[in-house]
C-alpha positions as CSV (number, residue, x, y, z in Angstrom):
1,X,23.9,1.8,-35.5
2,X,23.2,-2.1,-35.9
3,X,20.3,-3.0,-34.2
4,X,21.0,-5.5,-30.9
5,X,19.6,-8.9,-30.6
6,X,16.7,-8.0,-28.3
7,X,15.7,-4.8,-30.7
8,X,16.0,-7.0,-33.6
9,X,13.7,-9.7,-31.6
10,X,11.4,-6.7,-30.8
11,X,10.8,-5.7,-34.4
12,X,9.7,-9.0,-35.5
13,X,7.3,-8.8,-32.5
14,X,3.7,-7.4,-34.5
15,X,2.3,-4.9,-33.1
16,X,5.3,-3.0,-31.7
17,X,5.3,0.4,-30.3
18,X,7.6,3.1,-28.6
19,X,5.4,5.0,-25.9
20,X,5.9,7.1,-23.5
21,X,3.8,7.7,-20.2
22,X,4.8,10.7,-17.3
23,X,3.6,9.8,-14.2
24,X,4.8,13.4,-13.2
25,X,6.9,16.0,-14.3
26,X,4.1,17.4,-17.1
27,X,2.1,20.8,-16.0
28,X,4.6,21.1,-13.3
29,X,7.6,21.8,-12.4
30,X,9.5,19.1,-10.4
31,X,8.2,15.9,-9.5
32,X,9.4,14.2,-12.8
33,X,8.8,10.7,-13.6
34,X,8.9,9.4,-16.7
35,X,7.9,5.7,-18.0
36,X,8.6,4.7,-21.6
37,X,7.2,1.2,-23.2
38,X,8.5,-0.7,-26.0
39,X,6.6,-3.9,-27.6
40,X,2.7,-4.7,-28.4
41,X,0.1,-3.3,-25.9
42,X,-0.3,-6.9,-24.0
43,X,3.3,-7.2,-24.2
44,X,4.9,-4.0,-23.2
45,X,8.2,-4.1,-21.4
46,X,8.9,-0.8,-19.5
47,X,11.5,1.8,-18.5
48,X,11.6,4.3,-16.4
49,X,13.5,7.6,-16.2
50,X,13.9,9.6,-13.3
51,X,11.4,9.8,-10.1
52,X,12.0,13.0,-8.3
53,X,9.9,14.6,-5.5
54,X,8.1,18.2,-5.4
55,X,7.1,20.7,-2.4
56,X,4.3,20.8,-0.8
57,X,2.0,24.5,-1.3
58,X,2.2,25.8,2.0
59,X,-1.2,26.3,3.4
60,X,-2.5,24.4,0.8
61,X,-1.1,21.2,1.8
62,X,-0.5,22.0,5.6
63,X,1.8,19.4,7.5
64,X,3.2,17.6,4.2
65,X,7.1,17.4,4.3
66,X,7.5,16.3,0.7
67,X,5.2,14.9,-2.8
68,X,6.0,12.0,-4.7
69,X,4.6,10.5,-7.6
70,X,1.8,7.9,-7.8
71,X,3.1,4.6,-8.9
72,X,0.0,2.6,-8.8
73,X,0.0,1.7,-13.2
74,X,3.4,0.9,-12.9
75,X,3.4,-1.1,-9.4
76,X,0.5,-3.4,-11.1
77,X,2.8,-4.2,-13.5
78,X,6.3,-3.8,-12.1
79,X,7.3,-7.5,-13.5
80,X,7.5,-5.9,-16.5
81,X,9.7,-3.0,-15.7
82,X,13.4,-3.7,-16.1
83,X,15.1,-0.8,-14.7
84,X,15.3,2.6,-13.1
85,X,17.4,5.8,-15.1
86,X,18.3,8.5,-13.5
87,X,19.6,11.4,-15.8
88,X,21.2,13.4,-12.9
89,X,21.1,14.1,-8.7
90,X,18.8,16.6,-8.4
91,X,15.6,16.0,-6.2
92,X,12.8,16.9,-8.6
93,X,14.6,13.8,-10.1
94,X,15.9,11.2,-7.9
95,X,14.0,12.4,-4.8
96,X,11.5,9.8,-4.8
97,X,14.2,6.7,-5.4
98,X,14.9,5.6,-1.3
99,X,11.2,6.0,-0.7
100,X,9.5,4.1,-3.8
101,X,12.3,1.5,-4.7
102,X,11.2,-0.9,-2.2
103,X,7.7,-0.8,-4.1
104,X,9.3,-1.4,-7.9
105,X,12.6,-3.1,-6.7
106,X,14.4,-2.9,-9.9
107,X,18.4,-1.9,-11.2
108,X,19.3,1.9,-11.2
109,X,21.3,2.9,-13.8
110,X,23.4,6.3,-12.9
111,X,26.4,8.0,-13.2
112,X,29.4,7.9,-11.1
113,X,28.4,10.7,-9.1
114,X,24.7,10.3,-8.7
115,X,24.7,7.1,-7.8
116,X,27.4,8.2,-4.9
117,X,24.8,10.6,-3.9
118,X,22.7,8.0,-3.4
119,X,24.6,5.8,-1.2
120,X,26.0,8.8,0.5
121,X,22.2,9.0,1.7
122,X,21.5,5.5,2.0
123,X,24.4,5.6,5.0
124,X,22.7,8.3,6.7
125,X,19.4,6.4,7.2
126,X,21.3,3.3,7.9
127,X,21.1,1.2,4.9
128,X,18.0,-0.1,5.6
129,X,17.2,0.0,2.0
130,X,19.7,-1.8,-0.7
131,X,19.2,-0.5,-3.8
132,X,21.6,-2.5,-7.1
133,X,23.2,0.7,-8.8
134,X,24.9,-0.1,-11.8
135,X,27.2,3.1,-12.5
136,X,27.2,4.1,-16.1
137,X,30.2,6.2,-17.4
138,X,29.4,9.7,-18.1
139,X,28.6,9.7,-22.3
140,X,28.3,5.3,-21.5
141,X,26.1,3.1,-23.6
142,X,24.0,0.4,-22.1
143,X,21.4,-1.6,-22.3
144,X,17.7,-2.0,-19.9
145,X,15.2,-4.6,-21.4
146,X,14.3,-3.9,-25.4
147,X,15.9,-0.5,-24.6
148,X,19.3,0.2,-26.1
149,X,20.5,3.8,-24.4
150,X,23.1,6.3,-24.6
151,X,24.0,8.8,-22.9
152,X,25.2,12.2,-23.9
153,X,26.8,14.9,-21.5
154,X,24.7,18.5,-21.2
155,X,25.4,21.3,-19.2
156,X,23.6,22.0,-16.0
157,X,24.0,22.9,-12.5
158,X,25.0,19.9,-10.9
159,X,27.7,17.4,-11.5
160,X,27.2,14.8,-14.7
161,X,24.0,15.9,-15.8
162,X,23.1,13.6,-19.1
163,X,20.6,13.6,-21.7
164,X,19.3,10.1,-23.0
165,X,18.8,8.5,-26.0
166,X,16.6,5.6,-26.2
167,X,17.2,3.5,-29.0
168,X,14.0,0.4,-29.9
169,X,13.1,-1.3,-33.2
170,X,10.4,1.2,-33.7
171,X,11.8,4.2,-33.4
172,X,14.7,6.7,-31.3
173,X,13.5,9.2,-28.4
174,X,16.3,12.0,-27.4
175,X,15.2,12.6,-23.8
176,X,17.0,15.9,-22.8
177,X,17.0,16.1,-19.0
178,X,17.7,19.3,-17.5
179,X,20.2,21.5,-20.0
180,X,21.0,24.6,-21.0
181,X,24.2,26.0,-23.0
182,X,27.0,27.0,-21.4
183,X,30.0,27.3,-23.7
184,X,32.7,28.7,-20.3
185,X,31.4,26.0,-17.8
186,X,32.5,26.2,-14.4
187,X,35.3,23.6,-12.4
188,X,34.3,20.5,-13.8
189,X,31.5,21.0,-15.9
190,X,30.7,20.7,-18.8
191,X,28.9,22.4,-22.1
192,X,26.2,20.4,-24.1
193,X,27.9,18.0,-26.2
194,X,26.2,19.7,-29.5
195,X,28.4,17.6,-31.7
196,X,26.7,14.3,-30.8
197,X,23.3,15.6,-30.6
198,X,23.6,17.1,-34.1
199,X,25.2,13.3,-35.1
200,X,22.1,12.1,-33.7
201,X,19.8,14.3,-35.3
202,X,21.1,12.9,-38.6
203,X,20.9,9.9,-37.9
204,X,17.1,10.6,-37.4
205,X,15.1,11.6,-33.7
206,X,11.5,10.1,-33.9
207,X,10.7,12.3,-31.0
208,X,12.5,14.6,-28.9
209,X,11.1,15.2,-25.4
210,X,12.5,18.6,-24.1
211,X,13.0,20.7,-21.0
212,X,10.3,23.9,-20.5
213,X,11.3,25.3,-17.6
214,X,12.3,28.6,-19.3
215,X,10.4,28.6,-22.1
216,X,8.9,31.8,-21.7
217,X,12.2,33.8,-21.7
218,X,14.1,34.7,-24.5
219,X,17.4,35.1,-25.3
220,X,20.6,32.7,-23.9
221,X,21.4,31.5,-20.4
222,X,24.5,33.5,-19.0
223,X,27.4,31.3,-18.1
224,X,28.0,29.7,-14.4
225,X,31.8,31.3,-15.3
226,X,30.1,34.6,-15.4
227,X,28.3,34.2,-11.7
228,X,31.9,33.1,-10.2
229,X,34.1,36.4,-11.9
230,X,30.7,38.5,-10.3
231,X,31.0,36.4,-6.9
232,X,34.4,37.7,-6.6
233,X,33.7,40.8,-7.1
234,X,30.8,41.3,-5.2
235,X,32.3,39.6,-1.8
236,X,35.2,41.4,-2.2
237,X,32.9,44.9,-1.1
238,X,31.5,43.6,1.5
239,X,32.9,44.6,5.5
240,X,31.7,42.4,7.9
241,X,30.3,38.4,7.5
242,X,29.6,37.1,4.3
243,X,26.9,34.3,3.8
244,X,26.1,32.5,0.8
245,X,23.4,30.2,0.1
246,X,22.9,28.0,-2.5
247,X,21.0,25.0,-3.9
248,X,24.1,22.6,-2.2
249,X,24.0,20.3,-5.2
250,X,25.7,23.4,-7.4
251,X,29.0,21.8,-7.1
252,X,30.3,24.3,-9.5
253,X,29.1,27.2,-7.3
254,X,30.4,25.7,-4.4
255,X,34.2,25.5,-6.1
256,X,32.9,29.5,-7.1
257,X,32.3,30.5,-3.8
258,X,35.2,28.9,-2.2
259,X,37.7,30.7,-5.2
260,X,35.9,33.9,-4.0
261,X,36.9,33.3,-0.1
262,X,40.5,32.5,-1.1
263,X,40.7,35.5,-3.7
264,X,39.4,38.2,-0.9
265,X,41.6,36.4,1.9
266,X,38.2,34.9,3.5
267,X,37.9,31.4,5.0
268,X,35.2,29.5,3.6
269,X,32.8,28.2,6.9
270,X,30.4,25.0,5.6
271,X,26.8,25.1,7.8
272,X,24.3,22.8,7.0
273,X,24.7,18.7,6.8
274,X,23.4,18.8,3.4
275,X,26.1,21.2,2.0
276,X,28.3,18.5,4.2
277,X,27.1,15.3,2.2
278,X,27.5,17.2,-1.1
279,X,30.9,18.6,-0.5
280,X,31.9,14.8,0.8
281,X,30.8,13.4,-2.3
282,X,31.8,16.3,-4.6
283,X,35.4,15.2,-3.6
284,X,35.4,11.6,-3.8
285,X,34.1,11.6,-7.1
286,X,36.7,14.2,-8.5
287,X,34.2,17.2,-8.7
288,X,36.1,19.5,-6.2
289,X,39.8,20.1,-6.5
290,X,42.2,18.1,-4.4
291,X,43.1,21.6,-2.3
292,X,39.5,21.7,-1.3
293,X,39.4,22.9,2.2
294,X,36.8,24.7,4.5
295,X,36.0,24.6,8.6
296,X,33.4,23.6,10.4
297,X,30.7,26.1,11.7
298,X,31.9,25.6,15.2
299,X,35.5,27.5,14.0
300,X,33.2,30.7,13.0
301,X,33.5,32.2,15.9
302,X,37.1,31.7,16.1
303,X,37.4,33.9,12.7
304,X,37.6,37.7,12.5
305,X,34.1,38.8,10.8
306,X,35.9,40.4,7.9
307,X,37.6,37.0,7.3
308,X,34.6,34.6,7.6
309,X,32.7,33.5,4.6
310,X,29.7,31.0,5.3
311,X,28.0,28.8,3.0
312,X,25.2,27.5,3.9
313,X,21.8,25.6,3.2
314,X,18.2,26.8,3.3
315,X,18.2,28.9,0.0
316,X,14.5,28.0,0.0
317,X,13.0,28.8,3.4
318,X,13.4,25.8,4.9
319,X,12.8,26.5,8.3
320,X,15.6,23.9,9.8
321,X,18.1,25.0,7.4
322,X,21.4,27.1,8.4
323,X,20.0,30.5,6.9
324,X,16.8,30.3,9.3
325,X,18.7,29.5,12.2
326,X,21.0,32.1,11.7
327,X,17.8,34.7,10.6
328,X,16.0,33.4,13.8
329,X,19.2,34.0,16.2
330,X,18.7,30.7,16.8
331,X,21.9,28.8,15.2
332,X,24.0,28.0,18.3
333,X,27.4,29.0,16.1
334,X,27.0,31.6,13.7
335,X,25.8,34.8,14.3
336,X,24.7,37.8,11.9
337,X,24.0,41.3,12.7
338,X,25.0,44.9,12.0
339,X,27.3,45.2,8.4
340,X,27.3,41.6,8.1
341,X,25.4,40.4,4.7
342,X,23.7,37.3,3.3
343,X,24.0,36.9,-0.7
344,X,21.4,35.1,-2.0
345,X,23.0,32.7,-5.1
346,X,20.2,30.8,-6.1
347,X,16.5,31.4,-7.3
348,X,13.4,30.9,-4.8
349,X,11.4,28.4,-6.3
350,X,7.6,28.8,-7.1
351,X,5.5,28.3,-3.6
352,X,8.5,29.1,-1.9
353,X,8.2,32.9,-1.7
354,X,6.7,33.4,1.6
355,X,9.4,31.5,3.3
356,X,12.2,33.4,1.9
357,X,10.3,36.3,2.1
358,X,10.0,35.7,6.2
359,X,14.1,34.4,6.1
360,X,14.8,37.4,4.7
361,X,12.9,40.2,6.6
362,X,14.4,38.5,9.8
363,X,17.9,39.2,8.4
364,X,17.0,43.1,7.0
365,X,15.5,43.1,10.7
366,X,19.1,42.1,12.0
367,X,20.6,44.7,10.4
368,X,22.3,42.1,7.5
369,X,22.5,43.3,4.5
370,X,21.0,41.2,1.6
371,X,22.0,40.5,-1.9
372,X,20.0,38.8,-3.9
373,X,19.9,38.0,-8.3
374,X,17.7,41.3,-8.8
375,X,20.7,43.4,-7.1
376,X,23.8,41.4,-8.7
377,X,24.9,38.6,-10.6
378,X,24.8,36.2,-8.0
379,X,22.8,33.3,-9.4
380,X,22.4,31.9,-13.4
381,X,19.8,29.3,-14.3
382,X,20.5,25.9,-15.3
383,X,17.9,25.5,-18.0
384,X,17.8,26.7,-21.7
385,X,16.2,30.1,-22.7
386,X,14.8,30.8,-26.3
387,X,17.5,30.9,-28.4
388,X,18.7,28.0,-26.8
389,X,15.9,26.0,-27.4
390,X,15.7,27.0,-30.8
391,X,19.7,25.5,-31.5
392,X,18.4,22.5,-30.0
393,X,15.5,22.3,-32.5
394,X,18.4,22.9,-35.2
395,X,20.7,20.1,-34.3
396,X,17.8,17.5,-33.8
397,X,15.3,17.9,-35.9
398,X,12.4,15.3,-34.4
399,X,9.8,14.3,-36.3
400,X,7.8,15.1,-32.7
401,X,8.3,17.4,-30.0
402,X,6.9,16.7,-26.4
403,X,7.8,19.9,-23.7
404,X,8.4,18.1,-20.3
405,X,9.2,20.1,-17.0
406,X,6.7,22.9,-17.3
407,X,3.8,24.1,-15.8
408,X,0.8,24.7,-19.0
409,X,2.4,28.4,-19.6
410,X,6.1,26.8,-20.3
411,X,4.7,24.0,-22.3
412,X,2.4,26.1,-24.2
413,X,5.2,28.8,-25.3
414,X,7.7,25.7,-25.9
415,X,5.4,23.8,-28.5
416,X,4.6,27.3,-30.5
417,X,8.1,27.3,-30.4
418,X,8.7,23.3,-31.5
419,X,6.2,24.5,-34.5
420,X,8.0,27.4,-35.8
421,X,11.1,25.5,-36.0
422,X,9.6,23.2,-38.5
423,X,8.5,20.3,-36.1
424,X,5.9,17.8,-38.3
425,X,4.4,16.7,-34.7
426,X,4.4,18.8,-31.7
427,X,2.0,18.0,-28.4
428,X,0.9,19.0,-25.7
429,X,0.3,15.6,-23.4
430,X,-0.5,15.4,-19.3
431,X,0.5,13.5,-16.4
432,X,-1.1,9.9,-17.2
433,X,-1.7,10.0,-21.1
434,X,0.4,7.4,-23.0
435,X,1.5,8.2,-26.0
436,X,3.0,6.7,-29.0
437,X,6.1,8.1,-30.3
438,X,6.4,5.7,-32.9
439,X,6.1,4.0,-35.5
440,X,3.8,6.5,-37.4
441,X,2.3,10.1,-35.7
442,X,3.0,10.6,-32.4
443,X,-1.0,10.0,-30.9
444,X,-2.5,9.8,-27.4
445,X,-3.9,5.9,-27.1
446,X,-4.2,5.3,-23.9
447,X,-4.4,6.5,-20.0
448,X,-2.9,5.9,-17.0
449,X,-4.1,6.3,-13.7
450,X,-1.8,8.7,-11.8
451,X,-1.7,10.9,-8.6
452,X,0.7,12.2,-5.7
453,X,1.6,10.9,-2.6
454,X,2.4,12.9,0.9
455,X,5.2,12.2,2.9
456,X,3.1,12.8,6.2
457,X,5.4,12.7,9.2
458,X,6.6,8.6,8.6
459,X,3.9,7.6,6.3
460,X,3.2,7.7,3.0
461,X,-0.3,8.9,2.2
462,X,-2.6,9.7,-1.2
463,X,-3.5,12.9,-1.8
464,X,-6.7,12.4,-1.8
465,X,-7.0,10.9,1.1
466,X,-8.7,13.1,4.4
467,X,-5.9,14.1,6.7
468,X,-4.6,16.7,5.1
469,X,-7.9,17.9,3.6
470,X,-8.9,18.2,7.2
471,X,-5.8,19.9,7.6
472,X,-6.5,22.2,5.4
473,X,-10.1,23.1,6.1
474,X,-9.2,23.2,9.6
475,X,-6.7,26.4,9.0
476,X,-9.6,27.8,7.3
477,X,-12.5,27.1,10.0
478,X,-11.0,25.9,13.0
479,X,-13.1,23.3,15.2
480,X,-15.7,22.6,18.0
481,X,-15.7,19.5,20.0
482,X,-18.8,19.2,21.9
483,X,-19.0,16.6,24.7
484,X,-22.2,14.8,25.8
485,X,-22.9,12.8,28.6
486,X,-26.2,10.9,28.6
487,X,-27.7,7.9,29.8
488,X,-28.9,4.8,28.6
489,X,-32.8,6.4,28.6
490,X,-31.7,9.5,26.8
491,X,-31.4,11.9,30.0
492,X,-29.1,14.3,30.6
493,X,-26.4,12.7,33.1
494,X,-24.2,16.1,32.9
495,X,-23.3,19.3,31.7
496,X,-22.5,19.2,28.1
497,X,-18.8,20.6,27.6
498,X,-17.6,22.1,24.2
499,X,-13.7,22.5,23.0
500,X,-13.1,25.6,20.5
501,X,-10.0,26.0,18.1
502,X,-9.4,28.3,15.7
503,X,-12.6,30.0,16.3
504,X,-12.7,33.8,17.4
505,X,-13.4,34.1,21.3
506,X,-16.3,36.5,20.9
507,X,-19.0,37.8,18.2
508,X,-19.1,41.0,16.9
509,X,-20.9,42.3,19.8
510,X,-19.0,40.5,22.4
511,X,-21.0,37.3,23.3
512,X,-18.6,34.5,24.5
513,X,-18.6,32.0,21.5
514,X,-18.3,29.2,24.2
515,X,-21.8,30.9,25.5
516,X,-23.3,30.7,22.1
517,X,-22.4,26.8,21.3
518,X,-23.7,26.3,25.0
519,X,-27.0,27.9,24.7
520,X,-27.2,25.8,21.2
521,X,-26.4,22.5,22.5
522,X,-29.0,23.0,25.4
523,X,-31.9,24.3,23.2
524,X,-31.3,21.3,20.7
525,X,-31.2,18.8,23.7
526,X,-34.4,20.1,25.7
527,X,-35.8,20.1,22.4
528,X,-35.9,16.7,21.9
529,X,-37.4,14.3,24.1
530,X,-35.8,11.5,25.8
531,X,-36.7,8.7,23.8
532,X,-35.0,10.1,20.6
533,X,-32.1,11.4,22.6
534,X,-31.3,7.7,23.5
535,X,-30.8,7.1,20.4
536,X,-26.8,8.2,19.9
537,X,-26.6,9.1,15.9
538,X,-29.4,10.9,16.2
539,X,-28.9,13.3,19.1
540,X,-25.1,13.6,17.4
541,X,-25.9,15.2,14.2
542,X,-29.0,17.2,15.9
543,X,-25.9,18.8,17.8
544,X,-23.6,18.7,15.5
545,X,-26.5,21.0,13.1
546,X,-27.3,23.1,15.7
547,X,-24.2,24.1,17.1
548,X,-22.3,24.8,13.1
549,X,-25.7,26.9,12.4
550,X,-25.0,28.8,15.6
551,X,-21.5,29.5,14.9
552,X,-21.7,30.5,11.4
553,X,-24.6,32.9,12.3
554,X,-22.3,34.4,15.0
555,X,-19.4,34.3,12.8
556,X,-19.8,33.7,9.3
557,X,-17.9,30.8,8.7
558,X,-19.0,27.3,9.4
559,X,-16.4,25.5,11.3
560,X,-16.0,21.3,11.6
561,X,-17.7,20.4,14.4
562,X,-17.2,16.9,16.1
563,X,-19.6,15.2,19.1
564,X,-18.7,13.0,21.5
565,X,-21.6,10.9,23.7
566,X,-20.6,9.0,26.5
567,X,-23.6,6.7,27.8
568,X,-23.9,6.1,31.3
569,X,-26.0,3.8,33.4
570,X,-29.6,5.3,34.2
């Protein structure tokens, strides 16, 4: 392909290099943010692709809704960044957008059908935020800053998913995006275009930057067309209710599950606003057929059991979703019980077990029967296996290989892999290291600061940062606030008070804890006379001592302990 003006401009530029810097999305899965850089090291112009959220670890990270990448190297520099790529709609992948546009406030590049999603939720929190999509056609060519780009259909589990190749002077980058193989693709999607990536590959790949995620696990992906023939079969045995939940941007599974309601003489039920918003957009970008149709969860009870089929959000645990409503007897519509059953059709993501693992007790404890991928083929992954990987490898052939979206394990078993297909280069990078793909040996040169944000309740916060490390400790330990009141001479001017949370009531032998933190603020106080008791810091972390030393000895653990003086007149 002739090189454009601006790459042509680029090569005369001295200096030049392709690099590549993931501000997430390396030694994890979700979360992914890509940057890559084209020109001299002063100089560099900048691209980014894709800038997904993660979950938070449960107790780890108590009261965080949702995780987003750091954009702090890229912020300090965002004059130089020329545009936003998204490869497809999945949160680990465009998550992020809404929240951290406002900071980069650069184009979006996306297909048709993301970038619908993305208005779709722009209208539901009122367009405060206008974001410039420019719509790419699926397989379009375009260009963003020294970067001439293509991209090329793959298969996955949501509508349009594309791979993207990244064309500069120095050198060309095939940047796969989710993917798998799927030669019998479901409604109206699609298999890996293998035709143009093997065109590509001879054309020459300086480095191919791959999906991980099933790395470890060999063999081939089965087909999404396999899961809707089983879905079929499997709803057609059951008596009562049938509920399915799914990841709601499977559009495919979605047309699956409705083809199942209208084969057993079901009527597909829709509960959840997310499953809403997808379906909505699903249709207006031609990814459902025209004879679409479904009711509202408020008809359900309208509907004979044996004729209801429900699909509905919360495949992960979410505790506001429509499965743990419905698990809780708590969804005002739709209710489950004895020879009703629940089918499972997705996978639980890692750090999401204990969730679905309480969802799913609640139902058994209901008398609902569940299905899950272990019992029935009810669910197929969207990213490539082994043998997959391997054909990949085949039709490419980089001169380096780079696993992305994979925790160390995935990436680890991926580059062995890269190597025994005959890769020159293959490495192993992190979150922050920037690397050059070319000209010459791919080589860590540089590092970039990174890190994660919180979404704490309406604010953004670093990770690093205390509230939710208090959080966290205070789950563990539990607290003590101790209340002083002293005058200006350092006397006593009242009972001191204490607070305890989290904290067992009693010792092992029955002594009131309250007692215990009691008798140690008064022993520390009579301790000390009243001219260092006026002074406030002092008499503070005397009680602050005293009391966690009495606690732990009556305990075991040492709690956070916090001490309030008010002063009063003499």
């Amino acid at each position: 392909m002739a090189e454009t003006e601006k790459t042509a401009r680029a090569s005369r530029t001295g200096g030049s290099e392709l690099v590549l810097c993931a501000l997430g999305g390396l030694g994890e899965i979700g979360m992914n943010c890509y940057l890559y850089g084209s020109g001299p090291k002063n100089a560099r112009e900048w691209m980014m692709v894709d800038i997904g959220i993660t979950f938070p670890e449960g107790e780890f990270e108590p009261g965080v809704d949702v995780i987003l990448p750091d954009l702090r190297f890229i912020e300090d520099e965002h004059v130089n960044l020329k545009g936003i790529v998204l490869t497809h709609a999945h949160e680990d992948h465009f998550g992020a957008l809404i929240e951290l546009w406002p900071r980069l406030k650069v184009p979006v590049y996306a297909t048709p059908f993301t970038a619908a999603l993305i208005r779709a939720k722009l209208a539901e929190q009122g367009n405060k935020v206008r974001i410039p999509i420019r719509e790419i056609p699926v397989q379009g060519k375009f260009e963003v800053g020294p970067f001439n780009l293509e991209f090329i259909s793959m298969a996955h589990s949501i509508p349009e998913p594309q791979a993207l190749v990244i064309r500069t002077a120095d050198g060309t980058v095939l940047h796969t995006g989710d993917w798998k193989i799927d030669a019998t693709p479901y409604g109206t999607g699609t298999d890996t275009d293998a035709a143009r990536i093997s065109a590509l590959g001879i054309e020459g790949v300086s480095a191919l930057i791959c999906d991980s995620t099933n790395a470890l696990r060999e063999g081939r992906s089965p087909s999404e067309s396999d899961v809707a023939a089983s879905l079929i079969e499997v709803i057609g045995k059951c008596s009562g209710a049938v509920g399915v939940t799914i990841f709601s941007s499977n559009v495919a599974r979605i047309q699956a599950i409705w083809e199942a309601a209208r084969a057993q003489g079901r009527v597909l039920v829709v509960a959840g606003r997310a499953m809403h918003r997808m379906i909505s957009v699903a249709m207006e970008t031609g990814h459902l057929p025209p004879d679409f149709k479904y009711v509202d969860q408020n008809q359900f009870s309208q509907l004979s059991p044996s004729k209801a089929l429900v699909l509905c959000t919360g495949s992960q645990g979410e505790s506001r979703a429509a499965v743990a409503r419905i698990a809780a007897g708590e969804h005002p519509q739709i209710k489950f019980g004895q020879g009703d059953t629940l089918i499972f059709s997705s996978r639980t993501i890692p750090g999401n077990e204990r969730p679905v693992g309480r969802i799913q007790n609640r139902l058994v404890e209901r008398g609902v029967k569940l299905i899950t991928d272990t019992d029935a083929l009810v669910h197929v992954t969207g990213h490539p296996r082994r043998d997959e990987l391997k054909e990949m490898y085949a039709w490419v052939k980089p001169q380096l290989a780079i696993p992305m979206h994979g925790e160390a394990r995935h990436l680890a078993a991926h580059a062995e892999l890269a190597r025994k297909a005959g890769v020159p280069k293959v490495m192993i990078v992190r979150n922050g290291d920037i690397v050059r793909l070319a000209p010459g040996e791919g080589k860590v040169i540089d590092e970039a600061p990174v890190g994660r944000m919180y979404r704490d309740g309406d604010l953004l916060v670093d990770s690093s940062s205390g509230p939710v490390r208090d959080r966290r400790k205070l789950s563990e330990v539990g607290i003590c606030v101790v209340s002083l009141v002293l005058d200006e001479k350092g006397g006593i001017a009242a009972e001191p008070d204490a607070i305890l949370d989290g904290i067992p009531e009693t010792d092992a032998e029955g002594t009131e804890m309250y007692d215990i933190v009691t008798d140690a603020i008064d022993n520390t106080l009579k301790s000390m006379p009243p001219k260092r008791r006026a002074d406030q810091e002092r008499v503070e972390e005397a009680v602050r001592r005293s009391v966690r030393g009495a606690i732990e000895n009556a305990w075991g653990k040492r709690p956070i302990v916090k001490v309030m003086t008010a002063i009063v007149d003499a």
